[in-house]
Residue, then its C-alpha position, 0 to 999 in steps of 0.5 A: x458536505x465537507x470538502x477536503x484538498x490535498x493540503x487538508x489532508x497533508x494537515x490532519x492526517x499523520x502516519x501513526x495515527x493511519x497506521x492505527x486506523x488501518x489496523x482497526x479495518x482490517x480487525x473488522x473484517x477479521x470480525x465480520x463487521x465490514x465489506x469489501x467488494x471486488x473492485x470495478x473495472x472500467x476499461x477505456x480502450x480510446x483513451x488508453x484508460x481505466x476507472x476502478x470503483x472502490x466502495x466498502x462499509x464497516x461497523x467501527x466504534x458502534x457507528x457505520x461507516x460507508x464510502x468509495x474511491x474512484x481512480x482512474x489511470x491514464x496512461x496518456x496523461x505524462x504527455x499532457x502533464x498530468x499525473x497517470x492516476x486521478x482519485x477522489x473518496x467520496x464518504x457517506x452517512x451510513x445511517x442516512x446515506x447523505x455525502x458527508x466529505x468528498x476529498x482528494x484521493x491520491x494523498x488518501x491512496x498514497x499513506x493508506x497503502x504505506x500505512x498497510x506495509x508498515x502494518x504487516x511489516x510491524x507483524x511479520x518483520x524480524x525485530x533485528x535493526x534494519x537496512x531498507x531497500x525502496x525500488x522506485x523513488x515516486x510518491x509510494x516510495x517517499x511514504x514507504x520510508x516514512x512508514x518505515x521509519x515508524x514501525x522498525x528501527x532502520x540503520x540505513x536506507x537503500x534507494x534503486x530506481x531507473x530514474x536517476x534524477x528522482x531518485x538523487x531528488x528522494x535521497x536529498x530528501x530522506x537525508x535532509x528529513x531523517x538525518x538517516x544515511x541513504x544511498x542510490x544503488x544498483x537494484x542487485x545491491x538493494x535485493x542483497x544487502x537489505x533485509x527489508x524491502x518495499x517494492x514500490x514501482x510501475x515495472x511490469x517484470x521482476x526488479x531482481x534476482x529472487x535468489x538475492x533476497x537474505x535469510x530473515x528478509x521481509x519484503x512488501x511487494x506493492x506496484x503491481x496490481x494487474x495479473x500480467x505484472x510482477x515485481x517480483x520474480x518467481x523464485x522470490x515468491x517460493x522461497x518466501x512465506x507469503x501472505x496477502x490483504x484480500x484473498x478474492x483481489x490476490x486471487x484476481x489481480x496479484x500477477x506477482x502470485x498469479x503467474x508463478x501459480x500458471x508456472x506450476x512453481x507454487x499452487x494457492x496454498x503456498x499464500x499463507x494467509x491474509x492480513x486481516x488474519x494476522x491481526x487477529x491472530x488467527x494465523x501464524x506470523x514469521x515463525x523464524x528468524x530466518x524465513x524470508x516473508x513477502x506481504x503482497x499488497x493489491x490494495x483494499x477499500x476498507x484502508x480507504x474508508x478508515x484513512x478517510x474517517x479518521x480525516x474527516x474526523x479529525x478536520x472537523x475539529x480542527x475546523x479545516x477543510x471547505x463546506x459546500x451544499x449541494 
């Protein structure tokens, strides 16, 4: 079995190539050829914790591919100095069932979940050039603009954060790497000068004003993934045509669709359809320039299972990563 740490990862996987990859899931399950069951939810109550089990399978490239993530969340965890989310993807022989890599899974969550934004941003954006507005400044936020950065033409970048430091930290960063003009600003600004927006925070209530939003305005909501948070705010949602990853994890997890739902201010039809349809064209995308559209992403296990394919793929030519027998 093939071992791979973040450093490993960092090595072979690059943002294009995952884009392409996560395209390629979401046209299996689009064809029937992958599973992706509900998520497992484990709730730690004395520890103020929750392990979430990830497995999916697809049919990719005439070969079977199987694999899960384990994540767990720990809210105690900034008070000892750890990160709050722990994960590890473990992928498995879809012929044999014999553990063929087990890798580190936060690096794996965090390009796979830019990779999906950027994938519906490049089938639901308009093509005119862009002012992005990032909410928040951690690791989501940081693979967002790089994700960006390669399907859409941005001018100019926006970052709005209740941490100030991290977010100071984050432009240094993004003006230093992208020779792009970035600025830190007030979350209202970000909702109304930008038309193109990443949600990318572990707030529970709306960041903004949905009123704020601009005509033409693709928005990709991200942080929230329980039923009682949201980013973003109900009216965001019914002016916006919205679409998901998953229909069954949306209709369970996604309180910023959830609870305008409870509210009466949308019903389910107002979700226009999924990604997996919109790569396969079998649902329309934007369909003018001015509509506001908002991709709401809970997170699916089949970007999981095709980032950690083309990871282990791409480390055994290159000869990385450590082998260990069980």
């Amino acid at each position: 079995m093939l071992i791979l740490a973040e450093k490993e990862l960092r090595q072979v996987l690059k943002m294009a190539d995952v884009i392409e990859a996560v395209e390629g899931g979401f046209r299996a399950l689009a064809r029937g050829d992958a599973a992706v069951p509900t998520r497992l939810h484990l709730e730690i109550p004395e520890s103020r914790g929750v392990l979430l089990d990830m497995p999916s399978r697809a049919r990719l490239d005439g070969e079977t591919v199987v694999g899960t993530k384990t994540v767990t969340v720990f809210e105690n965890n900034s008070a000892r100095n750890l990160d709050s989310v722990q994960a590890v993807y473990l992928l498995i022989d879809g012929e044999t069932g014999a553990p063929l890599a087990l890798m580190e899974g936060r690096f794996i969550t965090a390009i796979r979940t830019a990779a999906t934004s950027a994938l519906a941003t490049r089938l639901l954006a308009s093509g005119e050039k862009k002012r992005l507005g990032v909410f928040g400044a951690g690791v989501q936020a940081r693979f967002h603009i790089e994700a960006m950065l390669e399907v859409a033409e941005v001018v100019m970048i926006m970052i709005a954060s209740r941490n100030e430091t991290k977010a100071a930290a984050l432009r240094e960063s993004v003006t230093s790497l992208y020779n792009i003009s970035c600025d830190v600003v007030p979350p209202e600004h970000a909702a109304s000068k930008a038309n193109l927006i990443c949600t990318c925070t572990s707030s529970p209530a709306p960041l903004f004003d949905g009123a704020l939003i601009q005509p033409g305005t693709h928005v990709n909501a991200v942080g929230a993934f329980t039923p009682a948070a949201r980013e973003l705010d109900s009216e965001a949602i019914r002016r916006a045509r919205v679409f998901v990853d998953a229909e069954e994890a949306a209709g369970q997890e996604a309180g910023d669709l959830l609870i305008p739902i409870a509210e009466g201010g949308i019903d389910p039809s107002h979700i226009k359809g999924t990604l997996a349809e919109l790569v396969a064209g079998k649902v329309p995308g934007r369909i003018s320039p001015e509509e506001i559209t908002i991709f709401k992403s809970t997170g699916v296990a089949i970007e999981d299972l095709v980032t950690a394919r083309l990871a282990y793929k791409k480390a055994l030519a290159l000869g990385v990563g450590a082998s260990v027998q069980l």
